[in-house]
C-alpha positions in Angstrom: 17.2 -77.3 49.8 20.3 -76.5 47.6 18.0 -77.6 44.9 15.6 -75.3 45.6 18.0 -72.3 46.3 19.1 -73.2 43.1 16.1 -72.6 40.9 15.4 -69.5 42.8 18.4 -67.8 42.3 18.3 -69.0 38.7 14.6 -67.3 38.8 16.1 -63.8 39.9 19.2 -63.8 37.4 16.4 -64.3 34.7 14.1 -62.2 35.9 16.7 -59.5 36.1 18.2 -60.2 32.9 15.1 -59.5 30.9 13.7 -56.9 33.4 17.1 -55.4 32.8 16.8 -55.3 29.1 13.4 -54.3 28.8 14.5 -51.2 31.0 17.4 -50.6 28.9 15.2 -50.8 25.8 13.0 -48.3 26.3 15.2 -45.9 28.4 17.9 -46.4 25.3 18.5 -42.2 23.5 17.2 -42.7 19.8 20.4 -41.5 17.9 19.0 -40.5 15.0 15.4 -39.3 13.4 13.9 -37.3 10.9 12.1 -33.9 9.7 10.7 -32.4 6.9 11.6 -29.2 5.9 9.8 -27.2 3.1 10.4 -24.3 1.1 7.0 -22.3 0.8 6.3 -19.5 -1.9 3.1 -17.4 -1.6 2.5 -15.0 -4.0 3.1 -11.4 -3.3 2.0 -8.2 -5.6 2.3 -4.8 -4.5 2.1 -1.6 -5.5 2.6 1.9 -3.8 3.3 5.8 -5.1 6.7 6.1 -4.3 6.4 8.4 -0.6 9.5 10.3 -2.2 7.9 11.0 -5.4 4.7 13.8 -6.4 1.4 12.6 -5.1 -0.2 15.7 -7.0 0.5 16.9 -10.3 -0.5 20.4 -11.3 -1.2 21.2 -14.9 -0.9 25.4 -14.2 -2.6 27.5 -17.3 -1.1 30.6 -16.7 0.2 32.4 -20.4 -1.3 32.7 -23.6 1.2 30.1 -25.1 -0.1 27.1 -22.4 -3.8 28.5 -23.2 -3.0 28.3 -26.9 -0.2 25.2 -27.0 -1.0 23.2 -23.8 1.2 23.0 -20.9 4.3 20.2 -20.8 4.1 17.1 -19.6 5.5 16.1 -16.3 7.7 12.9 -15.4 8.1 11.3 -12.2 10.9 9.3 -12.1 11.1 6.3 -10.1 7.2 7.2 -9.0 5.7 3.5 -8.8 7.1 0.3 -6.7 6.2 -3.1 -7.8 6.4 -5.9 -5.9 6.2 -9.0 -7.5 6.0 -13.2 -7.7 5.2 -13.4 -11.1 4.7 -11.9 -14.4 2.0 -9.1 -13.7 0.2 -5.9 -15.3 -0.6 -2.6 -14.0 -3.8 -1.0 -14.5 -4.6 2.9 -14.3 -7.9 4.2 -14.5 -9.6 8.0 -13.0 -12.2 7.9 -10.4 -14.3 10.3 -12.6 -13.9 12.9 -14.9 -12.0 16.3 -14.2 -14.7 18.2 -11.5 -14.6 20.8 -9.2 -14.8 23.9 -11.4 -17.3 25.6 -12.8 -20.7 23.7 -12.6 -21.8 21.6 -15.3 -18.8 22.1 -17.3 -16.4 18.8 -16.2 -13.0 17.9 -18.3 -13.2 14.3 -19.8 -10.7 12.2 -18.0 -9.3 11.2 -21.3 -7.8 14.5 -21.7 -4.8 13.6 -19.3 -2.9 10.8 -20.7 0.0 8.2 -18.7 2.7 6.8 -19.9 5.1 4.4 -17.7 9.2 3.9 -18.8 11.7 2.1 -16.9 13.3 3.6 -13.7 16.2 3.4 -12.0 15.8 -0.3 -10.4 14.0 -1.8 -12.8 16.0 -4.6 -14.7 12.5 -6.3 -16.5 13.1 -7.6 -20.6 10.9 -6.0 -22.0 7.8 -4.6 -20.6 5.1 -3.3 -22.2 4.2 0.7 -21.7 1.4 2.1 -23.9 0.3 5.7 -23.8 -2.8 5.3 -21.9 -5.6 8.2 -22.6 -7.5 8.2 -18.7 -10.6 6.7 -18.5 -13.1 5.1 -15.6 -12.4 1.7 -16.9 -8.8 -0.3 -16.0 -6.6 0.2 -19.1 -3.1 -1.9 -18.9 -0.1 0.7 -18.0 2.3 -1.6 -18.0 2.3 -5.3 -18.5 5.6 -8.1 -17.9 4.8 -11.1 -19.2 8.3 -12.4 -18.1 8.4 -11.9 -14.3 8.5 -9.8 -11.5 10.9 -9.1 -8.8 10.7 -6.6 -5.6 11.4 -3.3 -5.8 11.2 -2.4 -9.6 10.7 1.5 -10.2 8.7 3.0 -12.9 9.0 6.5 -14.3 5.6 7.8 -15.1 5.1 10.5 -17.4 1.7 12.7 -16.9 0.8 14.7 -20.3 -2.3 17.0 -20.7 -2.6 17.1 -24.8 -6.7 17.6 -24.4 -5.7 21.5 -23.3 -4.4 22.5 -26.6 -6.3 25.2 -28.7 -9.5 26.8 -27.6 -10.9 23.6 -25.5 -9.6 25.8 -22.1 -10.2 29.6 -22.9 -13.1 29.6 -21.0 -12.5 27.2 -17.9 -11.2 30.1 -15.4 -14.0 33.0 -15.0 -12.6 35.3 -12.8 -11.0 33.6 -10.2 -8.7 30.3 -10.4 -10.4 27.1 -10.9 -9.2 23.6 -10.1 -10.4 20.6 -11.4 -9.2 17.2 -9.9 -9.6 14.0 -11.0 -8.5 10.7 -8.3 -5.7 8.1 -10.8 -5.7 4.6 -9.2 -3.0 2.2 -10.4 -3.8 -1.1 -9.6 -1.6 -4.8 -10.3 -2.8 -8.0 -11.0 -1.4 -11.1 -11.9 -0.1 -11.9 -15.7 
């Protein structure tokens, strides 16, 4: 009987000490583990009219000398945003020629002419800015083939040299006329 009392309290300490540790296994805290963290860049362009700057620009023929010299040209400073990843280019184009006056007698686009310069937060080496005569095609305004950044301003200058000499004199017949042409300036990556 002792014998047998023996073996079966032998049987329970066993029994305990591995159900014991097999409980204490899996209900043991990991203390340490892993994750991966990652550092994502998507690319971002943008461009906007700056809301503070003109969103029209008026070319007013109103004396002799503008009928017989042209008008001056008008700069906008800080007048386009960029955002950008990357090296990029901007692209200015009309949406037509000049209409809206008298009928049949439209102003080429190409009489208007842009030109972009640096503005105030704009810290780009060297950008390029052609003079770019409007047309309905995409012409490069500005190109950075070193980069972009957020936030860099561009003065745009708006000139009108197609109104010198007689190409005007008969435009207004009686009354004001307007003629209005849409400018889109698009960016796309460099």
């Amino acid at each position: 009987m002792r014998t047998n009392n023996f073996f079966s309290i032998a049987a329970l300490v066993i029994c305990g000490l591995v159900c014991f540790s097999s409980v204490k296994a899996e209900g043991t805290p990991i203390k340490s583990d892993q994750v991966t963290v990652n550092i994502k860049f998507k690319p971002i362009q943008s461009i906007v009219v700056n809301p503070n700057s003109a969103k029209e620009v008026n070319f007013i023929y109103k004396t002799p000398d503008h009928y017989t010299n042209g008008v001056a040209a008008q700069t906008f400073d800080n007048h386009l945003i960029v955002n950008s990843t990357g090296a990029f280019v901007v692209n200015v184009k009309a949406g037509g020629d000049f209409t809206g006056g008298l009928s049949g007698e439209d102003i080429d686009a190409s009489d208007v002419t842009v030109e972009a310069s640096k503005g105030t937060n704009n810290k780009l080496d060297n950008p390029s800015y052609p003079t770019v005569e409007l047309g309905t095609g995409d012409q490069p305004l500005i190109t950075s083939t070193n980069g972009g950044g957020m936030g860099i301003d561009f003065d745009v200058t708006y000139s009108n040299p197609g109104g010198k000499g007689p190409n005007y004199i008969n435009k207004a017949k009686g009354d004001e006329t307007t003629y209005t042409a849409t400018v889109t300036y698009t960016i796309v990556s460099q």
